[in-house]
C-alpha positions as CSV (number, residue, x, y, z in Angstrom):
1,X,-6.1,32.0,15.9
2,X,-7.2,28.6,16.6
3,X,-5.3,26.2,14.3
4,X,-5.3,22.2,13.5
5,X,-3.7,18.9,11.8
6,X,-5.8,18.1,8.4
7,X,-4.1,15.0,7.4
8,X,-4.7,13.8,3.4
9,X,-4.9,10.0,3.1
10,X,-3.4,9.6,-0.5
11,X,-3.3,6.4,-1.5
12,X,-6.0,4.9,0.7
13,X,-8.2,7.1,-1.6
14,X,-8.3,4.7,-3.8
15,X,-9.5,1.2,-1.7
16,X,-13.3,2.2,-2.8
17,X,-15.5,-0.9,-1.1
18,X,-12.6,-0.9,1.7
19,X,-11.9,2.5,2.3
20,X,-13.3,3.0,5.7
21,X,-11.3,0.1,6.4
22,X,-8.2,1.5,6.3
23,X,-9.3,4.7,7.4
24,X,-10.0,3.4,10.8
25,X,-7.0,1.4,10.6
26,X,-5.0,4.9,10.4
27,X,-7.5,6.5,12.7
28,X,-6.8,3.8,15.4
29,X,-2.5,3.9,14.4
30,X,-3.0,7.4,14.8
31,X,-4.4,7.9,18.0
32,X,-2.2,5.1,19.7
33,X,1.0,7.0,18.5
34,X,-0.3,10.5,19.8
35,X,-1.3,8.8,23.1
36,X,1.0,10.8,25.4
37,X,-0.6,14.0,24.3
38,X,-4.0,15.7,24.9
39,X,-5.7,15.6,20.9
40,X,-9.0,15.3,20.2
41,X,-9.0,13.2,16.1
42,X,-11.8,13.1,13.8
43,X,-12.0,11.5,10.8
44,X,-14.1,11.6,7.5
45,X,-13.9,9.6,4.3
46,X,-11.2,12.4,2.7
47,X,-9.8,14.2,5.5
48,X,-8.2,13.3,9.3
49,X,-8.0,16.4,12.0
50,X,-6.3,16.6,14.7
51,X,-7.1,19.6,17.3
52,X,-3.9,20.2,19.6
53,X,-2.0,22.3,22.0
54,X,0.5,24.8,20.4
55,X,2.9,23.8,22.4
56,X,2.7,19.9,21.7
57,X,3.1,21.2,17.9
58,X,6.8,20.1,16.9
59,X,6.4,16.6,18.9
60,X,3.3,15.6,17.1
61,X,4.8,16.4,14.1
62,X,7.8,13.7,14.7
63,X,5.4,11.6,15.6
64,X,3.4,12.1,12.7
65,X,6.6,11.5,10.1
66,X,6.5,8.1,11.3
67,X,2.6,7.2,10.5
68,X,2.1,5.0,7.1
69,X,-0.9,5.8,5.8
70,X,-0.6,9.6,5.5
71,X,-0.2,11.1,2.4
72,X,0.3,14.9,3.6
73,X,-0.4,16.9,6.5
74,X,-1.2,20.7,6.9
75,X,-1.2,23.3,10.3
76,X,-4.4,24.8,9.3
77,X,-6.0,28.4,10.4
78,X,-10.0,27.3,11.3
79,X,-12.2,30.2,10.3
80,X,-16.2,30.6,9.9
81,X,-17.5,29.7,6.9
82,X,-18.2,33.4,5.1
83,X,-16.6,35.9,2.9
84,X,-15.8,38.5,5.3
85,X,-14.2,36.2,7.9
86,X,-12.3,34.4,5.7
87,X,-10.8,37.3,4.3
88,X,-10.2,39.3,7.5
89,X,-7.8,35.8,8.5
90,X,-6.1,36.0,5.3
91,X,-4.9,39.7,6.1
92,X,-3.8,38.6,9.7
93,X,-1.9,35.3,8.4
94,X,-0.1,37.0,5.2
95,X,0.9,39.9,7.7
96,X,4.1,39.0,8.4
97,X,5.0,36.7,5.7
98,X,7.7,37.3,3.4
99,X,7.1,37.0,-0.4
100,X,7.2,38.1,-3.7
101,X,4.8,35.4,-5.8
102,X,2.1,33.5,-4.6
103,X,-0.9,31.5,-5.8
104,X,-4.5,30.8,-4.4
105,X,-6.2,27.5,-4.8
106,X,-9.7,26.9,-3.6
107,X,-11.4,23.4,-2.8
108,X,-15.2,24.0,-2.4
109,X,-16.5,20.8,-0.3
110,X,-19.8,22.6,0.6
111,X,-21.6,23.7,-2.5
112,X,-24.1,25.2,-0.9
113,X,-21.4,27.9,-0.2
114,X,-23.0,31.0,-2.8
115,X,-19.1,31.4,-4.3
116,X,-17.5,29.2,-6.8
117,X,-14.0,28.3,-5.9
118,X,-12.6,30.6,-8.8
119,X,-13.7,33.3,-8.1
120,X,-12.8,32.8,-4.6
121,X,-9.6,32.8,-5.6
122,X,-9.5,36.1,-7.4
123,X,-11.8,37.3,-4.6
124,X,-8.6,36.2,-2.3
125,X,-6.0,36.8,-4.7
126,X,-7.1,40.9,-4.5
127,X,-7.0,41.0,-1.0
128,X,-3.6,39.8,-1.1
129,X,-2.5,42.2,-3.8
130,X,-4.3,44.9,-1.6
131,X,-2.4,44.3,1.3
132,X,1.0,43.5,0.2
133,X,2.9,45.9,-1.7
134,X,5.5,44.5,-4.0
135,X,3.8,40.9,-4.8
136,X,2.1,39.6,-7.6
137,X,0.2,36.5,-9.0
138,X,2.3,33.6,-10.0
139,X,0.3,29.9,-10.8
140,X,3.3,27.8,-12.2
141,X,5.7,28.3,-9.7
142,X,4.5,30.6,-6.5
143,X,6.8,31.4,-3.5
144,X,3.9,30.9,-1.2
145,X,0.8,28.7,-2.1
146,X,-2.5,29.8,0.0
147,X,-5.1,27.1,0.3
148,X,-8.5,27.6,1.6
149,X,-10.8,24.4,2.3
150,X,-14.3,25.7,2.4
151,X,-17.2,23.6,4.6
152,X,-20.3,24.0,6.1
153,X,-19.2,25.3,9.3
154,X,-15.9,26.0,9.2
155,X,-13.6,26.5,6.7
156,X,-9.5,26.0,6.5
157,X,-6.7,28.5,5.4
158,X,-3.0,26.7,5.4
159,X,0.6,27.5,3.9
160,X,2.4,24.6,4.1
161,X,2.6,21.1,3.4
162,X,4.7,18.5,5.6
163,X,4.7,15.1,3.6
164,X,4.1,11.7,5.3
165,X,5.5,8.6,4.9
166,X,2.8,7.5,2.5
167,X,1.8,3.5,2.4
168,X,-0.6,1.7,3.9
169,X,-1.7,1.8,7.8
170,X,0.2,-1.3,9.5
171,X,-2.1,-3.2,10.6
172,X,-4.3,-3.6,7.0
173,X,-2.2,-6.9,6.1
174,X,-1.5,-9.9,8.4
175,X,1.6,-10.3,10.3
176,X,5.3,-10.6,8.3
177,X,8.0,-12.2,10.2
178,X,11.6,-10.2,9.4
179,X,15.0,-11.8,9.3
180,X,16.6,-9.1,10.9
181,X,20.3,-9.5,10.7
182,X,22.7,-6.8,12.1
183,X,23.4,-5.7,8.1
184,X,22.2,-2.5,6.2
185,X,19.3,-4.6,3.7
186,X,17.4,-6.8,6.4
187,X,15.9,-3.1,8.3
188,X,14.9,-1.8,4.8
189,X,13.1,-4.2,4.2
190,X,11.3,-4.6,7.5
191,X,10.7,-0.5,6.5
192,X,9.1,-1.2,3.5
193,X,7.3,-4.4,4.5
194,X,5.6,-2.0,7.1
195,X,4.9,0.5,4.3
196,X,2.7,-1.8,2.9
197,X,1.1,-2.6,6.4
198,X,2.1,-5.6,6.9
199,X,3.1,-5.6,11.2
200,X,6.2,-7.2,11.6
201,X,8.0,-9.4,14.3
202,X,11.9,-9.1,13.8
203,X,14.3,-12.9,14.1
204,X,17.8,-12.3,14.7
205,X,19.8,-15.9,14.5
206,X,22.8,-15.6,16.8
207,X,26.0,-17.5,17.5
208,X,27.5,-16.9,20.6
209,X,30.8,-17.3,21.5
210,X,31.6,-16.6,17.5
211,X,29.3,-14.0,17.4
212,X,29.2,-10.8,20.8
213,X,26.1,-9.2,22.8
214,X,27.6,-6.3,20.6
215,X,26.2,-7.8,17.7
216,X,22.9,-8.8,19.4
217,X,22.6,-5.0,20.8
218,X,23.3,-3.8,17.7
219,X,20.5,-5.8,16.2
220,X,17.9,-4.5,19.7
221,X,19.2,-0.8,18.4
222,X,18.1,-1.6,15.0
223,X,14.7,-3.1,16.5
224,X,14.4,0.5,18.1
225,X,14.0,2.5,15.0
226,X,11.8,-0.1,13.1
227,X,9.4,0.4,16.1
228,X,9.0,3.9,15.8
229,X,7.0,3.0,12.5
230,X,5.1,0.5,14.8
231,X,2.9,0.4,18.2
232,X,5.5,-2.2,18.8
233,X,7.9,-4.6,17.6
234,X,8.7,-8.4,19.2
235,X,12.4,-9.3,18.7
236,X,13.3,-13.0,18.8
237,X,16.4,-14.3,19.3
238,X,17.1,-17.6,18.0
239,X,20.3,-19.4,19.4
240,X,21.8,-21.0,16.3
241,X,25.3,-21.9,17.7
242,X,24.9,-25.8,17.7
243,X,23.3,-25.7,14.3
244,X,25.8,-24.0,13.1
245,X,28.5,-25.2,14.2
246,X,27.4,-29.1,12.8
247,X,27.0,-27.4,9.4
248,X,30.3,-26.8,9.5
249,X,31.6,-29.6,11.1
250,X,30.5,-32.3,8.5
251,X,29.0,-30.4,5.8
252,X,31.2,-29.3,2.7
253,X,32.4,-25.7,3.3
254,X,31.0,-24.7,-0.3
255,X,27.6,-25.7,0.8
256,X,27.8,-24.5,4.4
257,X,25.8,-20.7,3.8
258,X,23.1,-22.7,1.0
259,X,22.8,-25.5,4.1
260,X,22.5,-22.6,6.8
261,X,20.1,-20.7,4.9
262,X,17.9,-23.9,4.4
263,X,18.1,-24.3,8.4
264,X,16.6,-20.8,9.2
265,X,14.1,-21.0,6.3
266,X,12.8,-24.2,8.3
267,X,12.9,-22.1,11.7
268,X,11.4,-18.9,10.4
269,X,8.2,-21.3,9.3
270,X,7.8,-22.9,12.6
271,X,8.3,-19.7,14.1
272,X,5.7,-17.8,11.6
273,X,3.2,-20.6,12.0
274,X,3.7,-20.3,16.1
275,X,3.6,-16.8,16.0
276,X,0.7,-16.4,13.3
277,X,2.8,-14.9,10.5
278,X,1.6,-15.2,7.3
279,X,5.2,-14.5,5.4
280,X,8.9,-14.7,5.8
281,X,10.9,-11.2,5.2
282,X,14.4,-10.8,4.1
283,X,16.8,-8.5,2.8
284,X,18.0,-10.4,0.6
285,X,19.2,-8.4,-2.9
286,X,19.2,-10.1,-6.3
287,X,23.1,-10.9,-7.0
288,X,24.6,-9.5,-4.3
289,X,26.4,-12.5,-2.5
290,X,26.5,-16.0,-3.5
291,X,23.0,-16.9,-1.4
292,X,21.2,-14.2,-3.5
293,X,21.2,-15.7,-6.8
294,X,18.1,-17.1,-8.6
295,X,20.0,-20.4,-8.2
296,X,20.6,-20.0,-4.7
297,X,17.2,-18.8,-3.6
298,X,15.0,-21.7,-5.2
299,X,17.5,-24.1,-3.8
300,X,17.2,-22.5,0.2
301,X,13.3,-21.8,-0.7
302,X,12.3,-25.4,-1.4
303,X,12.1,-26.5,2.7
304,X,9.3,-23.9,2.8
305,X,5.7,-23.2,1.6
306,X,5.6,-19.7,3.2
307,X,5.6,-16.8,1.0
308,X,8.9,-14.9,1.3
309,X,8.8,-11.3,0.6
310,X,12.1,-9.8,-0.5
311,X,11.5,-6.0,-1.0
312,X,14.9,-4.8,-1.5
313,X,15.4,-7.9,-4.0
314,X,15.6,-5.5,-7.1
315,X,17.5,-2.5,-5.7
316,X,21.0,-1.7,-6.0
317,X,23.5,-1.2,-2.7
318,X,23.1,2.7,-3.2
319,X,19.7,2.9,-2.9
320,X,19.7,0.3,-0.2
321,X,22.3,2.6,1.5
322,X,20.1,6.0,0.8
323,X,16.9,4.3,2.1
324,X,18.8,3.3,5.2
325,X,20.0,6.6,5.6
326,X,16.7,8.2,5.9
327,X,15.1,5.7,8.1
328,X,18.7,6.2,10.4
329,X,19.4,2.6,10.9
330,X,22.6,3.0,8.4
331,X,25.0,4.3,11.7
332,X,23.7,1.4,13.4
333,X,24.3,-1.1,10.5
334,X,27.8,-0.3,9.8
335,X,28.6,-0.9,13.3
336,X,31.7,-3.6,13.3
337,X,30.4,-6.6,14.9
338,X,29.6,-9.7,12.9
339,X,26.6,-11.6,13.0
340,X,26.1,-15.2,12.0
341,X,26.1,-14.9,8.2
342,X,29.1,-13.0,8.1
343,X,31.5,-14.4,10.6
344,X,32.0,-17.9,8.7
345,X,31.7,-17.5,5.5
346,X,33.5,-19.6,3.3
347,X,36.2,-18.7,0.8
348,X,34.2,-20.2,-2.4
349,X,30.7,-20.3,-1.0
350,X,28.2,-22.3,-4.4
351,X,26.7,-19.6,-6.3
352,X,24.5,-22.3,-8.3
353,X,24.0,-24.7,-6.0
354,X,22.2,-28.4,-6.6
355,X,19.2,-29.1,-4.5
356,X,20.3,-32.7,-4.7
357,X,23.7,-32.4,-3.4
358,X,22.1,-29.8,-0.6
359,X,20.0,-32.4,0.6
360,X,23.3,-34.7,0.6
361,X,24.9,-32.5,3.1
362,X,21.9,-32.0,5.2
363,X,22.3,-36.1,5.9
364,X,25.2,-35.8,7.4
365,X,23.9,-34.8,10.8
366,X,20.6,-34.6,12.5
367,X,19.7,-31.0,12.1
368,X,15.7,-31.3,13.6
369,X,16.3,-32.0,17.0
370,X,18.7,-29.1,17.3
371,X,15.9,-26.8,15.2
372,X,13.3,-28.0,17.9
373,X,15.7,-27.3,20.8
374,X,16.4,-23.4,19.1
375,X,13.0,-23.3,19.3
376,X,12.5,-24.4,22.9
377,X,14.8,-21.2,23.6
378,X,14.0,-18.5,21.7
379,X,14.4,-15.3,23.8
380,X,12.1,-12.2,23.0
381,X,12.0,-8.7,23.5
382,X,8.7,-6.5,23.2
383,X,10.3,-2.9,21.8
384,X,7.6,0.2,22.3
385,X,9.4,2.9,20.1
386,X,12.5,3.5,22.8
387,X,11.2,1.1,25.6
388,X,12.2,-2.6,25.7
389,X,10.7,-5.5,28.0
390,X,12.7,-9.1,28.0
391,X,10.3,-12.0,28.3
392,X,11.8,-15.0,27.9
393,X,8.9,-17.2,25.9
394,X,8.3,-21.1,27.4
């Protein structure tokens, strides 16, 4: 029995005038992720299939689970289009299945098929009842849920129903660039920025000697598992050492995080505009430290026009925490090694800061010259899903 991989597209249904659009954005994300095996894809404007070898089957699948743009994806039987063949599959498939309840739904996509889809179902629904003793008809609730997907050539019997990752295809928005600290937010949200298919490039602002390669590797680990949702992700590494030391060296120690945060605002836009990013991406959480208040953020946003998308900015820790969990960057994130934010925070960092007074601070040394020299030697690492390159950028 010759099966295949009918994905449902979900949310791309309804993009009307730009549908094909993101279809062959999916269709393209799709066949780059299943690369390494030997598929053949087609696509229409409701359905994607995938024809496979059996034994590729559980691979696909986890490669599949990490493909934004798909709604749901079913193993289907192929049969001929007619009554008898259709039913003679049905009595080979339900065989050796174990059940007590089950339901039959029909979705008739070639009309010119003589049967109406209900009564294909009771046509279905009897052969089942003839052939397995002990099972009955149950529509609410059914312990095994047959589908049949009738066409003009062939026609589709499946059981089960693996759900995707849902979104958008990445790819369908412009580029985001990610502050990707070594914390549990900053990967959510590069997760869910993706979700909405927005491609990302991941920063990481480090401060060696204060802060170790464990913290960096932690962050390249971190890198690892946003790619898997990506053809690839670019890491750049930002050497903010100089910069931050001076902050702390002449700036007041209340103000040192708002003045810090200011500094990398500056460099993510110079490093979005070089890199052609069309918004910054943080984890940052409404509340949760003294840089995440409303206060805070309009203060460290001023030295920007880029948009900043903050897509964890309304959850709480726990469902931060749960997200991270199921993307399995939380392991990596808990990790004890600091990274720039964390290793000098001050004891009463401003929760309501004053632009005015931030500006004050920010007179006290001559921070541009040390942003263009960060700049000069940013370091960055391509990540293909478990595969890393180091090119170090001129």
């Amino acid at each position: 029995m010759k099966r295949i991989i009918l994905i449902k597209y979900g949310e791309l249904s309804t993009k009307k005038g730009n549908k094909n659009f993101f279809i062959n954005t999916l269709y393209e994300n799709v066949k780059n992720k299943l690369k390494q095996f030997d598929v053949s894809i087609f696509k229409d404007r409701s359905r994607m299939y995938i024809e496979f070898h059996d034994s590729d089957l559980e691979e696909i699948k986890i490669k599949l689970d990490c493909v934004f743009g798909i709604h749901m994806y079913h193993i289907a039987y192929i049969v001929d289009t007619s009554i008898e063949s259709i039913k003679k599959l049905l009595v080979e498939l339900i065989r050796d299945l174990s059940f007590k309840t089950f339901k039959v739904e029909t979705k008739r996509s070639d009309k010119s098929f003589s049967i109406h889809s209900q009564d294909m179902n009771h046509i279905l629904g009897s052969v089942v009842l003839k052939n397995k003793v002990g099972v009955s008809v149950d529509v609410h609730n059914p312990e095994l849920f047959i589908k049949l997907e009738i066409r003009e050539t062939y026609s589709y019997v499946y059981f089960n129903a693996y759900r995707g990752v849902g979104g958008y295809p990445i790819g369908t928005q412009p580029k985001g660039l990610l502050m990707l600290s070594g914390g549990i937010d900053s990967p959510v949200s590069g997760y869910l920025a993706m979700k909405r298919g927005i491609p990302i490039d991941c920063v990481y602002f480090e401060a060696i000697p204060h802060t170790s390669l464990d913290a960096r590797n932690k962050v390249i680990e971190l890198s690892k598992k946003l790619a898997k949702y990506s053809n690839k992700v670019q890491l750049h590494i930002i050497n903010f050492t100089q910069i931050q030391e001076e902050i702390y060296k002449n700036c007041h120690s209340n103000y040192c995080i708002t003045i810090m945060r200011r500094m990398m605002y500056r460099i993510m836009e110079k490093m979005a505009n070089k890199y052609h990013g069309f918004a910054i991406i943080n984890g940052e959480s409404v509340g949760q430290v003294a840089s995440q208040t409303l206060t805070s953020m309009r203060v460290i946003n001023e030295v920007t026009c880029m948009p900043i998308l903050r897509p964890v900015a309304c959850f709480d820790k726990l469902e931060i925490i749960d997200l991270a969990k199921k993307i399995g960057t939380y392991d990596i994130s808990i990790l004890p090694y600091e990274d720039c934010c964390t290793v000098f925070v001050p004891k009463h960092p401003v929760i309501n800061p004053s632009l005015e007074q931030a500006k004050k601070e920010e007179k006290k040394f001559d921070f541009m010259s040390m942003i263009d020299k960060a700049l000069d030697e940013v370091v960055t690492i391509e990540i293909f899903d478990d595969q890393q390159q180091f090119l170090e950028l001129l």
